[in-house]
N, C-alpha and C positions, 0 to 999 in steps of 0.2 A: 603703594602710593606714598609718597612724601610728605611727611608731616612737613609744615614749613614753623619756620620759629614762631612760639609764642610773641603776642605786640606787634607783628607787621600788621595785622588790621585792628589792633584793638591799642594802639601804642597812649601810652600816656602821653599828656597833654603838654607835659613840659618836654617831653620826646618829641614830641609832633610839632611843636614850636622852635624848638634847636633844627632837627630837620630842617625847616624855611628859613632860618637862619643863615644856615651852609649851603643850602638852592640857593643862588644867585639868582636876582630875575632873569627866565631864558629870552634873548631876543625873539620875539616871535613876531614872523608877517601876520600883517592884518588882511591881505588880500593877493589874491594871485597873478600871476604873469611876472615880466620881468622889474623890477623894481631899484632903482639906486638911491640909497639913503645915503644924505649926508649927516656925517655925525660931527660932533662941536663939542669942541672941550669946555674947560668951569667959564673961558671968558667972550664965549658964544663963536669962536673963531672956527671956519672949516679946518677941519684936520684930515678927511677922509672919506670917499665913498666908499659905503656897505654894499658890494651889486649882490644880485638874486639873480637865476635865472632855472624859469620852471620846465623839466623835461631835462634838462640832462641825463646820460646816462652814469650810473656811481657804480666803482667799482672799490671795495672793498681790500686788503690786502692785509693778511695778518700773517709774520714769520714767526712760528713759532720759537721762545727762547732767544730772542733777540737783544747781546746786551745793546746799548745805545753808540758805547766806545767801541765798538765791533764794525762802525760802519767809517768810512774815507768823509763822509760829510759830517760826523760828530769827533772830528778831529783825528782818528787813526792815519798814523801815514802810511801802515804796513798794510790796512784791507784792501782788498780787489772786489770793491762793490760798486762797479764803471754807471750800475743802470739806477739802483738805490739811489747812489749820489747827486747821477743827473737828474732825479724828479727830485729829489732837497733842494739842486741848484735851483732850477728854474720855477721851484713851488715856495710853498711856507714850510719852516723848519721851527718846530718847539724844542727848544732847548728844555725845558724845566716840565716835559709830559710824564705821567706818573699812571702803573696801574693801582688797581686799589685789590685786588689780586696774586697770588703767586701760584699760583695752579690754570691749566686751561681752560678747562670748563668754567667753573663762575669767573676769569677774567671776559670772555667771549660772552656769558650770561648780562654782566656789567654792562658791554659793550652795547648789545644790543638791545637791551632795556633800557637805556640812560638811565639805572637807580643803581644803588649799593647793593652789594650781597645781602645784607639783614633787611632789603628790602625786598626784595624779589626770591632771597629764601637759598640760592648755592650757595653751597658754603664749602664744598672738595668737589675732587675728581669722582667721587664714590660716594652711594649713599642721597644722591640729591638729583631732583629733575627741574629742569627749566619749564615753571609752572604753566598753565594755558593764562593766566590772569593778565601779568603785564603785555599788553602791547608792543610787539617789537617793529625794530627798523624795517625790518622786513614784509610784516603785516603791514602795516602802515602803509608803506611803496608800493604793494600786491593791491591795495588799495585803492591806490593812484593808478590805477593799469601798469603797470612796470609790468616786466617778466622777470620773475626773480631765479636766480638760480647760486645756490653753494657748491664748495669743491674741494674737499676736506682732505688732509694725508695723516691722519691718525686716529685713533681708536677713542680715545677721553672723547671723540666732536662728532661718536657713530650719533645715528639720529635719534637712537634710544634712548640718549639723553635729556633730547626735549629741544633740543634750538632748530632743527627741522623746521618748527612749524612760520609759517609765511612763507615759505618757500616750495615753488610750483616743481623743482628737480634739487634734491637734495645726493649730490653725489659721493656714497660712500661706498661703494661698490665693491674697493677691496679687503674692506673688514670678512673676516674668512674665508679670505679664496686662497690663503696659504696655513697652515700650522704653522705656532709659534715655537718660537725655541725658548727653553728653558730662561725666566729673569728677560725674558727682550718680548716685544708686542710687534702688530705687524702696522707695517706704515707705508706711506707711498709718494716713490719719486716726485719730488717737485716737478720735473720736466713732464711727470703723467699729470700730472692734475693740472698744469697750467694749458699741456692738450686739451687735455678735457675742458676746460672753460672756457678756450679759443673756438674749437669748434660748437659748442651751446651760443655764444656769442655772434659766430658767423651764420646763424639758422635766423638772423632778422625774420622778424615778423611785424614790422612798423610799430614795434610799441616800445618808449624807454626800456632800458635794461638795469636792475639791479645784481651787481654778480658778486660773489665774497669768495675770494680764494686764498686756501691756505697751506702755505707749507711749513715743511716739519725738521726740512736740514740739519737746524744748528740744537736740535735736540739730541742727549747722550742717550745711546753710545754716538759719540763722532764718529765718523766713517764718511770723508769726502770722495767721490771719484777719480779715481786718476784724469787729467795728471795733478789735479790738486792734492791728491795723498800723496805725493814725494813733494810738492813744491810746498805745503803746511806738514811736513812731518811733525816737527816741534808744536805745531800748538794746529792740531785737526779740528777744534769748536773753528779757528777761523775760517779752514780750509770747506768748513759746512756752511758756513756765512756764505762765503764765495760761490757753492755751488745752488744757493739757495737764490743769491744776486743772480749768477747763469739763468737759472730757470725761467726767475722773471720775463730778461731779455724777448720776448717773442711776444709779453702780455704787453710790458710799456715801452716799446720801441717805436709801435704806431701810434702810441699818444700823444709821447713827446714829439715824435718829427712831426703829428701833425698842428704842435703848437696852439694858435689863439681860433685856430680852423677846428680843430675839435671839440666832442661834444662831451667829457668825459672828466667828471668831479672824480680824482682818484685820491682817495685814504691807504694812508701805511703805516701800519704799527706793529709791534710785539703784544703777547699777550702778557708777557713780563719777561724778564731778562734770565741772566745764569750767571751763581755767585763765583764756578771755576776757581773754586779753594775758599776766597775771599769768608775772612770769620768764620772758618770752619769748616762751611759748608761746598762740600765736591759740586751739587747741582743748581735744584730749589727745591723750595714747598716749606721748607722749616722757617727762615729768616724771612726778614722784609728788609732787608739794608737795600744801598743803593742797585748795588749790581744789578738785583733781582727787580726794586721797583720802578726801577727810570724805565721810558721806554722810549723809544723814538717814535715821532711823529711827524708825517712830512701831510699836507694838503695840496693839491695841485690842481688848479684848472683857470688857465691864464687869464680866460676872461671874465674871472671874477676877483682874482686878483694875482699883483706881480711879486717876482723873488723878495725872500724877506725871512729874518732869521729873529726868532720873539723866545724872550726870556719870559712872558706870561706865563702863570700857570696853568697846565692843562691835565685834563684826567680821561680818564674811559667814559665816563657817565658823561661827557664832553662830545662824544662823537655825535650818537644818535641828533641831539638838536642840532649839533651844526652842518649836518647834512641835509635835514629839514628844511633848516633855515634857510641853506645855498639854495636850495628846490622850491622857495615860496610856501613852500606848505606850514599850515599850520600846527604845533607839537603836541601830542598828546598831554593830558593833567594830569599833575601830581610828581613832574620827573623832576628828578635830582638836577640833572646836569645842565649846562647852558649852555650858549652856541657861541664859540671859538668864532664865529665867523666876524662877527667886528674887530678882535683883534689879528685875525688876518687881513684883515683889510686895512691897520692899521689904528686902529682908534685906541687907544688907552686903557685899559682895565684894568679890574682890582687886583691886585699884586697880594693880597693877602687871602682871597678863597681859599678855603683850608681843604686838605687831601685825607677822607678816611681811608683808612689797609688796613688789612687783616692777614693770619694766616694760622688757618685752624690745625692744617694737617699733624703739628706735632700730638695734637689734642687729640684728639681723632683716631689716629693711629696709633698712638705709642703713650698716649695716658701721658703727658708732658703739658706744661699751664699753655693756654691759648694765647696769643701773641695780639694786639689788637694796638693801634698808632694812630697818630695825625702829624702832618704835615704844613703848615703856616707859617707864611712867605720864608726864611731860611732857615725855619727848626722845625727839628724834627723829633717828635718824643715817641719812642717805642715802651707799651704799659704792659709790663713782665714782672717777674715776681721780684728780678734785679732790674727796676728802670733805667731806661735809657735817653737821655737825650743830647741832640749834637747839633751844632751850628753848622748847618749843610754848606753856607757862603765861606766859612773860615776853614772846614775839615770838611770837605766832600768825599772824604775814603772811608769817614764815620771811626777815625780811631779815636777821639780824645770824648768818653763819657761825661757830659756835664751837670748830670741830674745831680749832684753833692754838691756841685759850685754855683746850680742856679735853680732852687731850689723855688722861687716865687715864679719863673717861669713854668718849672716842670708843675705846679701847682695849678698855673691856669691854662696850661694846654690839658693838664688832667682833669679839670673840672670841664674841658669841652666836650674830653672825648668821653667820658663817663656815660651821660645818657645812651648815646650809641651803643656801647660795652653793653647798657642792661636790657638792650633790647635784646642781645642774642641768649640769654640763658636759657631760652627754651629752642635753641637751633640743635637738634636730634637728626642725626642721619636714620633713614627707616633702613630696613638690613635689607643687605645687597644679593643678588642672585649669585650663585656660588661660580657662575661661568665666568660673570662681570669682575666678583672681586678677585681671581684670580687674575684675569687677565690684566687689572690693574695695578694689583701688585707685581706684577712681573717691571712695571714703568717706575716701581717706588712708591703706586699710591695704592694704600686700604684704608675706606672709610668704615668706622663703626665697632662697637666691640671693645673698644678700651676704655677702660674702670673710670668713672665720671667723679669727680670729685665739688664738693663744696669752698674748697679754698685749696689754691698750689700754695709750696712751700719754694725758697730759694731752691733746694734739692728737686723741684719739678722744671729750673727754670730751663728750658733748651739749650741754651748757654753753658749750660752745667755736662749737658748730655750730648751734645753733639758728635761726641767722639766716637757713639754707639752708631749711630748716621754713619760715621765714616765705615766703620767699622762692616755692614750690614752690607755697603758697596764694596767694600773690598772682599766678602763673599762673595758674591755676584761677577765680581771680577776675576778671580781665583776659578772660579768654573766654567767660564769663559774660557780660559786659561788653558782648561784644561787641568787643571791641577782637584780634582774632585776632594782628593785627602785632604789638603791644605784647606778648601772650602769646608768641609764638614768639620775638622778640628777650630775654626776657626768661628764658626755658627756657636758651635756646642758651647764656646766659650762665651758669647753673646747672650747668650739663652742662661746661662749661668748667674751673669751681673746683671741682666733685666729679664726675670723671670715670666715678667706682666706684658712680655714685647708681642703680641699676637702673631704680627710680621717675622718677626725670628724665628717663633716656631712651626710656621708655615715653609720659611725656608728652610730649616732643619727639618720636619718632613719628606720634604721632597729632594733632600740631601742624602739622608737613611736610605730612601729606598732605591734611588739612584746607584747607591754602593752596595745594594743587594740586602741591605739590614732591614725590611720592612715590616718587622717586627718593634724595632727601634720609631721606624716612622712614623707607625700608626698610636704608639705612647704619646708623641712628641702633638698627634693633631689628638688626641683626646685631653692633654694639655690644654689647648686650645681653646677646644669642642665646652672645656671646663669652664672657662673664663666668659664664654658667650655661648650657651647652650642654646639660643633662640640664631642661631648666626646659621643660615642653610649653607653658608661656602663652608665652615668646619664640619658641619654633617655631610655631606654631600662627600668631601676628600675621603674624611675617616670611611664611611661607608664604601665608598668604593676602593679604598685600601686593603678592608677587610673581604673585599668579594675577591680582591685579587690574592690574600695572603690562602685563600680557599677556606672561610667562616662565611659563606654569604649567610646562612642562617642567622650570625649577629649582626650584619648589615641590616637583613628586610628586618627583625626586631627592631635595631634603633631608628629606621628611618620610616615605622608605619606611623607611631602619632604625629608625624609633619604630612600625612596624606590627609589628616584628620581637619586641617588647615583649608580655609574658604579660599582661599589664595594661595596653595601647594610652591616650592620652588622646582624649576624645569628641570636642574642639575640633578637635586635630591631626588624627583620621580625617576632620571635615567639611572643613576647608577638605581636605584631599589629596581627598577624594571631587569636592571642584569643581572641583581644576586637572586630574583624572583627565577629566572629561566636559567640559573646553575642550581639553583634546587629542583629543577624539572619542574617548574610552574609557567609553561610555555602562556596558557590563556591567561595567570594571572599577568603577567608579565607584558605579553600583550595591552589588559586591557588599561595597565600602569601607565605604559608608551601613548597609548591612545588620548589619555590625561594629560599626558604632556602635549601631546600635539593641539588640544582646544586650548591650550596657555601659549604656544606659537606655530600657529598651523604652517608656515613657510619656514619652519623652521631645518637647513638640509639635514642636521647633526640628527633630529628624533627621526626623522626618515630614514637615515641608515641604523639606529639602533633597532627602530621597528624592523625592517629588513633582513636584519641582521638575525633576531629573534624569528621571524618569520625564515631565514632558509633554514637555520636550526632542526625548525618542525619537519623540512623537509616541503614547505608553501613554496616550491622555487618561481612561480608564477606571479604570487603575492608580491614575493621579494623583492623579482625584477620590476613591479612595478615601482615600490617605496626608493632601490636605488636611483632609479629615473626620476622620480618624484625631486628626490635631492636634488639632483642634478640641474634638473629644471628651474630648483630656486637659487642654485650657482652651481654654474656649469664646470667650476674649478674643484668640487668638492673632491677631494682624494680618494678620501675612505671607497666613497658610490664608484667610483671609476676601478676601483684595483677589489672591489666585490665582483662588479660587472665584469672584472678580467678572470677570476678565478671562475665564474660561473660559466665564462664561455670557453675557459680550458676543461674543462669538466662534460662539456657538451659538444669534445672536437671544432671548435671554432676560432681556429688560432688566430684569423686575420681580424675576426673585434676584439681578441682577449690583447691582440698588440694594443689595437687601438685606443684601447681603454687603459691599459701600462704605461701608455707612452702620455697620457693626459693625465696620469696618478704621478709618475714623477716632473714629469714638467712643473703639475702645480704645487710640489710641494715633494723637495728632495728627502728628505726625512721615509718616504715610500721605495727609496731605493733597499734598505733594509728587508722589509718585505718582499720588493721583488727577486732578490737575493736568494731569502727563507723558500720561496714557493720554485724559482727553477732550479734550483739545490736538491730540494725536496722531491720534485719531478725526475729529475737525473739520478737520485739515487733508488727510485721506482723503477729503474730502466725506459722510460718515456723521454728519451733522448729526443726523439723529434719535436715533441713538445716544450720540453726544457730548452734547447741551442735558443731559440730567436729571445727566449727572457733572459738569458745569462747575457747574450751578446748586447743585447738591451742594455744592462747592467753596466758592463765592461765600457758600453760606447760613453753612457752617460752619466753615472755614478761620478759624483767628487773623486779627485787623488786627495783631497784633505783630510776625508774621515773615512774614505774607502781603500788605501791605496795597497795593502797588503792581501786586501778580497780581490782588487781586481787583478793584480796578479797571480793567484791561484786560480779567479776562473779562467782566465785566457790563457791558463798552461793547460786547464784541464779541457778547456774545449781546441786547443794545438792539437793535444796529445790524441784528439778521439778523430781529427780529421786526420792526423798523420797516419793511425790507424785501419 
C-alpha cells in the first residue's frame, strides 16, 4: 500500500491556510438545470454570460507529451494538426495552461482530483497509487448517471495504478498482450484506442456519457507512420504530433461538424510537454522549465460559449471544476482548483493565481535535490539548491536567471512556496513490485531506492548532473542500435561517475548478461540489491540471474526471508518458484507459484510458470489446464500458446501445435526465435514431417530484420530436402 505524505491530513495550520489562500473561490452552481449567469465587472456593468447546461456528454482528451508549440493553433506554421486546431478555432484556447506535473501518472492524478500532488499523495510514475480517498471526476459523473468509460495507450495509466476507479470500462487491454523489448514499454495505437472509444460510445444506452481518451504518439522513442516518417524525417516528435492529430480525426470530426447541435463539452490537453534538448534535457521528468510545463488547453462546446483565445491562468487542478461547473453540478469540498468556466465565457479573472510544480523524479531515482516552483502572473521561480527565477513575459525560453538580480522577489515567491515544500518531506514511495519497476524503468522512470538525504548540496543540483540523463539515453540508444559494445562500455562508464545511480546498474545488468558476461551482471545487481536491500525488483532480477547463471541454491537462500513477508512480492515468489523446481523441489515450487497466484489470481505470467513446473513433473493434464488458464485471462499470451504448441507436437497434433505457433508469433515476434530452436531441433531428430510446417512458419513470418541470415539457411535447407 502506499504510504501517502506525512501533513496531507494532519497539515499545519499555516499550511492549511496558504492552501485557501492559492484555492481561488470555485465558481460553484447553487442549483441544477440550465442556468445563465451574468457576470459584472468592479462597475456593476454586464460583461458576460456564464451558461451551464446539465447532461451534456464530456469528453476528455489527454495527448500524451504534448509540447504547446507543437500544435498550428499555438502558433507553429510547420504542424499538420488540421483537427487540434479546428476545435482551438472554434473553442477556447488558454494560452498561459500549466501542469503542475512532469510525469503521467500524478499529472492525470492532478487532473482528476482537482488537488495538487502533496495533496492527493503521487508524487512519480513509480512507487505511488491514486489513493481511494479523493473523489474523482469520474466518481462524481458515475454519480450523476453518466456512463463513464477510459481508453488508455500506455503502461504508467494500466489500472493498477489507481485512476480506474469511477470508471464503469477501464480500457487497458493491451498491457501484456505483447513482450517488451529491451529499454522500450508496450503502448498502443492511437488509431486503436480512439476505435475503441468510438465504439463504447456508439452502444448508447440513454444515459450522458463521460469518456477520457488517451494517446501516447508524441512520446519517445518517436516513430510516426509513414508517410509521416519520410515527410518529418528531421524532427519525428512532430511527425508523432501529426499522427496523434490523425487519430483523433474520427473522435472530433462529428462534434465539430455538428456545431451548436451538439451535445458534447470536449477538453484537450497534455499531461505536460517534452523539453527535446531544451536545458539539457533529451525528454522529461527531471526539469520543469517551459517546454515540459505549458501545456495546451483547448474547451469547446459552442453552446456554452464562442471562439476565444485567453491569456488567464489555467492549471490541471482547473479541469475537474470547470467541468462540474459547465454540467450544473455541484463540486466536491476541499479542491484546489476553480472553474475556468467564467473565464471562458469571458469574464475577467485574477491574473495572479499562482501555479504549484513539482518534479521529484530526479530525487527519487537518482538521489539528485527535488526540484519544487511557483508560478505568479509572469515569474516564475524554480527552488533548487542553485535558484532559479525568470520573467516568463520578458524571456519565455527561460535563458536569463534572475534570482542574483532580484533578490526581494525570489524572496517572496520563496516565502510562498515554502509551506508547500514542507508538506512533502514525508512523501516516500512504498517499494514497487519487481515486474512494475522494471517495466518502468525501461520508459526512464524508477521510483524508490535512492539515498534520502537531509539537505542537497549545489553538487546535488540536476543542473549539475544532467549530463548523466543524457548520458543513461544514449545507452538506451546505442542498443537500440544495435551497437551492444558501445552500450555496455558506455554504462560501465556511467556507473563509474555515479556509483549511487540505481538505474545504471540495472542497466548494466541487463547489458552484462545480454553480452554473455552474466557473471559480471549479477555483481552489478548485487550492487544494487546493496543500496536498497528491502527493494523486491533488485531481488527478484539477482535471484533469477543466479538460477539462470545455474546457483539456484543461492537464489532460494536469498529470496526465502521475503516469503517470510505478510505481503510476499509476485516477481520474487516466481523466480524462487523456478530455482525451487531446478533443485528438483517440484512440490515446493509448486506450492511457492500457488502463493503467487492468491497475490494475482488472473494473473497469465503465474499460470504459465505454474504450468510450466507442472509439465516438468510430467502433470501434462495439469499443465494444459494452467496454460489455458492464461490464455483465458489474455488470449495473446505467448509463452501459453507456443507451450500448448510444443505439447501438441509431442502428441502428434500438428494442426493445433500450428494453431497455437502461429498465435505465439503473431503476438509477439520475439517467439520466432523459439520457433526456430524447436523445428530445428525436430529436423535434426529426423521428424521432418513434423519440423517442415514450423520452419516454413518461420521463413513465411519471421522479420528479414533480425532474422535475415536464419531465414535463408532454413529455406535452402527445406529447397534442398524437397529437391531431394
Amino acid at each position: 500500500m502506499t504510504r501517502r505524505p506525512s501533513g496531507l491530513t494532519g497539515a499545519s495550520a499555516a499550511a492549511t491556510a496558504l492552501l485557501a489562500v492559492i484555492a481561488l473561490a470555485a465558481c460553484r452552481p447553487d442549483e441544477a438545470g440550465t442556468r445563465e449567469d451574468t457576470a459584472r465587472d468592479d462597475a456593476g456593468a454586464s460583461t458576460a454570460e456564464v451558461r451551464r447546461e446539465p447532461g451534456l456528454d464530456v469528453l476528455l482528451i489527454t495527448v500524451d507529451t504534448l509540447r504547446t508549440d507543437a500544435l498550428g493553433s499555438y502558433g507553429n506554421p510547420r504542424a499538420e494538426t488540421p483537427w487540434m486546431d479546428r476545435l482551438a478555432a472554434a473553442g477556447v484556447r488558454f494560452t498561459d495552461a500549466h501542469a503542475h506535473s512532469v510525469l503521467t501518472l500524478p499529472s492525470h492524478a492532478n487532473i482528476f482530483s482537482g488537488l495538487y500532488p502533496h495533496e492527493h499523495g503521487v508524487r512519480d510514475n513509480s512507487g505511488f497509487r491514486f489513493s481511494a480517498e479523493p473523489l474523482t471526476l469520474a466518481g462524481v459523473l458515475r454519480e450523476q448517471s453518466y456512463r463513464t468509460g477510459a481508453f488508455v495507450s500506455a503502461f504508467p495509466l494500466d489500472s493498477r495504478f489507481g485512476l480506474d476507479r469511477g470508471f464503469e470500462l477501464y480500457e487497458d487491454s493491451f498491457v501484456d498482450a505483447t513482450s517488451r523489448p529491451a529499454f522500450l514499454e508496450q503502448e498502443r495505437a492511437g488509431t486503436e484506442t480512439v476505435a475503441l472509444a468510438r465504439e463504447w460510445l456508439a452502444a448508447a444506452e440513454g444515459r450522458p456519457t463521460f469518456s477520457w481518451v488517451h494517446l501516447y504518439e508524441p512520446h519517445f522513442p518517436y516513430a510516426p507512420p509513414e508517410p509521416l516518417t519520410s515527410r518529418f524525417r528531421g524532427n519525428p516528435y512532430a511527425g508523432d504530433v501529426a499522427a496523434a492529430d490523425a487519430a483523433l480525426a474520427p473522435l472530433l470530426q462529428p462534434i465539430l461538424d455538428a456545431g451548436e447541435r451538439g451535445n458534447t463539452l470536449v477538453v484537450l490537453t497534455s499531461d505536460h510537454g517534452e523539453a527535446l534538448g531544451e536545458h539539457g534535457e533529451a525528454t522529461h521528468g527531471i526539469f520543469a522549465y517551459q517546454g515540459v510545463l505549458s501545456v495546451p488547453l483547448i474547451l469547446y462546446q459552442p453552446r456554452l460559449f464562442g471562439p476565444r483565445v485567453l491569456s488567464a491562468p489555467a492549471r490541471h487542478i482547473d479541469l475537474l471544476p470547470t467541468i462540474l461547473d459547465a454540467l450544473a453540478l455541484p463540486l466536491p469540498p476541499g479542491l484546489t482548483g476553480r472553474s475556468l468556466l467564467p473565464a471562458a465565457a469571458g469574464v475577467p479573472g485574477d491574473a495572479a493565481v499562482p501555479t504549484y510544480f513539482e518534479a521529484l523524479s530526479g530525487q527519487l531515482n537518482r538521489g539528485w535535490a527535488p526540484l519544487y516552483g511557483l508560478i505568479q502572473e509572469s515569474w516564475k521561480y524554480i527552488d533548487l539548491p542553485i535558484p532559479e527565477l525568470y520573467d516568463l513575459a520578458a524571456d519565455p525560453r527561460e535563458t536569463r536567471n534572475l534570482a542574483v538580480a532580484e533578490p526581494g522577489r525570489l524572496a517572496a515567491l520563496r516565502a510562498t512556496l515554502d509551506p508547500l515544500r514542507e508538506l512533502d518531506r514525508g512523501a516516500v514511495p512504498s517499494p514497487e513490485s519487481a515486474e512494475i519497476r522494471e517495466r518502468l524503468q525501461s520508459l526512464g522512470y524508477l521510483s524508490g531506492g535512492a539515498p534520502s538525504k537531509d539537505h542537497y548540496t549545489e553538487e546535488d543540483d540536476p543542473k549539475r548532473l544532467i549530463e548523466l540523463d543524457r548520458i543513461q539515453r544514449q545507452v538506451a540508444g546505442l542498443y537500440d542500435d544495435g551497437d551492444l559494445e558501445g552500450a555496455l562500455r558506455l554504462c560501465r562508464e556511467l556507473v563509474r561517475r555515479r556509483p549511487g545511480m540505481r538505474m545504471a546498474l540495472f542497466d548494466l545488468a541487463h547489458l552484462e548478461r545480454e553480452s554473455g558476461n552474466l557473471e559480471a551482471a549479477i555483481q552489478a545487481l548485487r550492487r544494487a540489491f546493496a543500496l536498497s536491500p528491502e527493494d523486491p525488483a533488485a531481488l527478484a532480477l539477482l535471484a533469477g540471474y543466479l538460477t539462470q547463471a545455474g546457483r539456484p541454491g543461492e537464489a532460494a537462500l536469498l529470496t526465502e526471508p521475503h516469503t517470510r513477508l505478510a505481503e510476499p512480492d509476485m516477481e520474487v515468489l516466481l523466480t524462487r518458484g523456478l530455482a525451487l523446481a531446478r533443485l528438483r523441489q517440484p512440490q515446493e515450487a509448486l506450492a511457492t507459484f500457488q502463493r503467487a497466484r492468491e497475490l494475482n489470481p488472473t494473473s497469465p505470467k503465474v499460470s504459465v510458470y505454474l504450468g510450466t513446473v507442472l509439465l516438468m513433473g510430467g502433470q501434462r493434464d495439469e499443465a494444459r489446464a494452467a496454460f489455458e488458464e492464461a490464455l483465458a485471462a489474455n488470449p495473446r499470451a505467448a509463452p501459453a500458446h507456443r507451450s500448448l504448441g510444443i505439447m501438441a507436437i509431442e502428441e502428434g497434433r500438428s494442426d493445433a501445435a500450428m494453431v497455437h505457433w502461429r498465435a505465439a508469433v503473431a503476438a509477439d515476434a520475439a517467439e520466432h526465435a523459439k520457433l526456430l530452436a524447436v523445428g530445428t531441433g525436430l529436423w535434426e531428430q529426423g521428424k521432418t514431417a513434423a519440423a517442415r510446417p514450423l520452419l516454413e512458419l518461420f521463413v513465411a513470418s519471421a522479420p528479414a530484420a533480425g532474422y535475415n541470415e536464419e531465414i535463408g539457411r532454413v529455406r535452402a535447407l527445406l529447397a534442398a530436402s524437397s529437391a531431394g
